[in-house]
C-alpha positions as CSV (number, residue, x, y, z in Angstrom):
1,X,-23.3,27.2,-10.2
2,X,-22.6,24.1,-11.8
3,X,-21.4,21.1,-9.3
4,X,-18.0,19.5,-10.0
5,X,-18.1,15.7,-10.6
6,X,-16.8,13.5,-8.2
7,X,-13.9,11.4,-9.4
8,X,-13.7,8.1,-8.4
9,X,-10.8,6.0,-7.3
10,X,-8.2,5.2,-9.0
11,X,-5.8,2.3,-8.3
12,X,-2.6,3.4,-9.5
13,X,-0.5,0.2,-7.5
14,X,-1.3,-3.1,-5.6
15,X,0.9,-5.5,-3.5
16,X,-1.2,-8.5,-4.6
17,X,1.6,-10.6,-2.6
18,X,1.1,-8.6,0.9
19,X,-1.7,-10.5,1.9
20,X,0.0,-13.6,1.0
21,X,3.4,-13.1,3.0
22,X,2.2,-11.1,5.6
23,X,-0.7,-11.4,8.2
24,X,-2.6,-8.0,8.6
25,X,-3.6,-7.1,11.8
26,X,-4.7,-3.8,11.4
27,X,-4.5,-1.3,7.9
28,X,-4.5,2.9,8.0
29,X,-4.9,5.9,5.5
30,X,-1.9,7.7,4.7
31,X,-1.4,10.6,2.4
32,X,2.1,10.8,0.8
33,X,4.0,13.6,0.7
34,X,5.2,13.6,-3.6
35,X,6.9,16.3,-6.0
36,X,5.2,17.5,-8.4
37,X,6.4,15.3,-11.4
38,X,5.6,12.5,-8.9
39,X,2.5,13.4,-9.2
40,X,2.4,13.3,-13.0
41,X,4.2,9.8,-13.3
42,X,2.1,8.3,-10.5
43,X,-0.9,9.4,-12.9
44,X,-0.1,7.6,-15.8
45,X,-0.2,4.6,-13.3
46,X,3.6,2.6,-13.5
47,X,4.1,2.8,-9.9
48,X,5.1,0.1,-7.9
49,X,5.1,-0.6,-3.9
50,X,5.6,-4.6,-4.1
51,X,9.1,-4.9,-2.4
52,X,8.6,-1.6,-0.4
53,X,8.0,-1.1,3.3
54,X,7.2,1.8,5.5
55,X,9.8,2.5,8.3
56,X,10.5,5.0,11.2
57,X,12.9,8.0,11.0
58,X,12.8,10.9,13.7
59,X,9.1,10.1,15.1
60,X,7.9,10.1,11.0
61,X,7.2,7.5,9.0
62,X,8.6,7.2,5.7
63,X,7.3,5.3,2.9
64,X,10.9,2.8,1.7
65,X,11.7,1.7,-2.2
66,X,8.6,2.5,-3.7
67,X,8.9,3.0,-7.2
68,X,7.4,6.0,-8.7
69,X,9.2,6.3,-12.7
70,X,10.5,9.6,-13.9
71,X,8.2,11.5,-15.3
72,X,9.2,11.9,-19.3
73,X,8.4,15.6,-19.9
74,X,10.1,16.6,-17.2
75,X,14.0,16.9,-18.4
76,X,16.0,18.7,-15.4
77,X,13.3,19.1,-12.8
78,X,13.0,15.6,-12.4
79,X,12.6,13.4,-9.5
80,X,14.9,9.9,-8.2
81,X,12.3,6.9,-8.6
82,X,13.2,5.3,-5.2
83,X,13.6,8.1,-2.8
84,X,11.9,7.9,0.4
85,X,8.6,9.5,0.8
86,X,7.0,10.8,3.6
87,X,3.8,9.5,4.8
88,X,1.5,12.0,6.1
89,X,-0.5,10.6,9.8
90,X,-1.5,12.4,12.7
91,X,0.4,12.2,15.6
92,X,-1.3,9.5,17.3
93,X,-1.7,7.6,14.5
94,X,2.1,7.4,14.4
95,X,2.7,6.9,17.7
96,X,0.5,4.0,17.3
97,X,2.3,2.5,14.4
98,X,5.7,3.1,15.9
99,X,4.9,1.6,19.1
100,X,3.6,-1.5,17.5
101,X,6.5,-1.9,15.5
102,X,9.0,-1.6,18.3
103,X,6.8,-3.7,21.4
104,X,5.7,-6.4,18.7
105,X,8.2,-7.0,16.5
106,X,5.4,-6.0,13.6
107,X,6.0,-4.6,10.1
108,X,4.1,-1.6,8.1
109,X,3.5,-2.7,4.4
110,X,1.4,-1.1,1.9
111,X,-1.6,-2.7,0.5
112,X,-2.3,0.0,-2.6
113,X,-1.6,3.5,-3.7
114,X,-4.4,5.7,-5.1
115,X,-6.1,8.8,-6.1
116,X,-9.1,9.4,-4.0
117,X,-11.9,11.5,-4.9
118,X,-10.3,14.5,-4.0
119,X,-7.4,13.5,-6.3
120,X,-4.9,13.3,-3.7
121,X,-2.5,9.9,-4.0
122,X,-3.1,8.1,-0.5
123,X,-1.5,4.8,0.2
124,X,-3.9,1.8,2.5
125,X,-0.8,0.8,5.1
126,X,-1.0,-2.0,6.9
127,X,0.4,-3.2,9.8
128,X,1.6,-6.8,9.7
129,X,3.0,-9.8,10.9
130,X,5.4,-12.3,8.7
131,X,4.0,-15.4,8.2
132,X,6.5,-18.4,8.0
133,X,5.8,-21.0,5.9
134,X,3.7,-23.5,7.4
135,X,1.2,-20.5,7.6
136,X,1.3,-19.9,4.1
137,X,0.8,-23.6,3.3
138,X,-2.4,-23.6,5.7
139,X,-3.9,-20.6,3.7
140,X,-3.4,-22.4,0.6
141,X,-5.1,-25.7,1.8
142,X,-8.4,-23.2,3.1
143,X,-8.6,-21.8,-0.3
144,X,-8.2,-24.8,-1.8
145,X,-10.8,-26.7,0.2
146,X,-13.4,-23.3,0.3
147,X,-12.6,-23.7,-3.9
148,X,-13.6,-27.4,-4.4
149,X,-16.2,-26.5,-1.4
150,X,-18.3,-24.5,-4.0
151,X,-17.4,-26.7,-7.0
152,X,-19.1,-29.5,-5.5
153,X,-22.4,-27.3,-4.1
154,X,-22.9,-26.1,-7.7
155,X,-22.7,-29.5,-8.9
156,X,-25.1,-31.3,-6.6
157,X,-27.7,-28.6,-6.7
């Protein structure tokens, strides 16, 4: 028998900006629960999660405003671009997330969406707390210093 190839990952979206906004605490593995022509547009890798969120509905957790395009080939049977997707978690895992958010006033925000080695679309969730600005100014300045840090160590040596 031959032996199938492993895939590897593929990134098919990034909130670059997440870590910026947001302090993570703690990030998960979720599966996403997608259409078929999802599947296909998510593929050709046009998605975008930056301005979405993941919120709870009915003890589940559903993946907000993400943006998954229409699929071109698919005429009638397509699907709506921003419609909310379940996120697949085991119970406890949700619990979990759902008590955070309620207790700590904390947020769930994904960090990227992609294809596994399976080929199944999974999305990195994170659960996070807003950072006000004085925060984000402090994050600049250590990147800044860690930046001219190593600019001068190459120089004197």
């Amino acid at each position: 028998m031959a032996e199938k190839k492993e895939r590897p990952i593929k990134v098919v979206a990034e909130n670059r900006k997440a870590r910026f906004n947001y302090s993570i605490e703690d990030t998960i593995e979720a599966g996403v629960m997608l259409t078929g022509t999802e599947v296909k547009s998510a593929r050709n890798g046009k998605s975008t999660i930056a301005e979405s969120y993941a919120d709870s509905k009915g003890g589940e957790i559903w993946l907000v405003n993400a943006n998954i395009p229409e699929y071109l080939q698919a005429n009638r049977f397509n699907h709506e671009p921003r419609r909310p997707r379940k996120l697949l978690l085991h119970k406890r895992q949700i619990n979990k997330l759902i008590g955070a958010i309620e207790r700590e006033g904390m947020t769930l925000i994904p960090l990227k969406m992609y294809f596994n080695e399976q080929g199944r679309l999974k999305l990195e969730l994170a659960l996070a707390k807003g950072k006000k600005l004085h925060d984000k100014r402090e994050t600049e300045k250590k990147r800044d210093w860690s930046r001219e840090k190593s600019r001068l160590l190459r120089a004197r040596g």
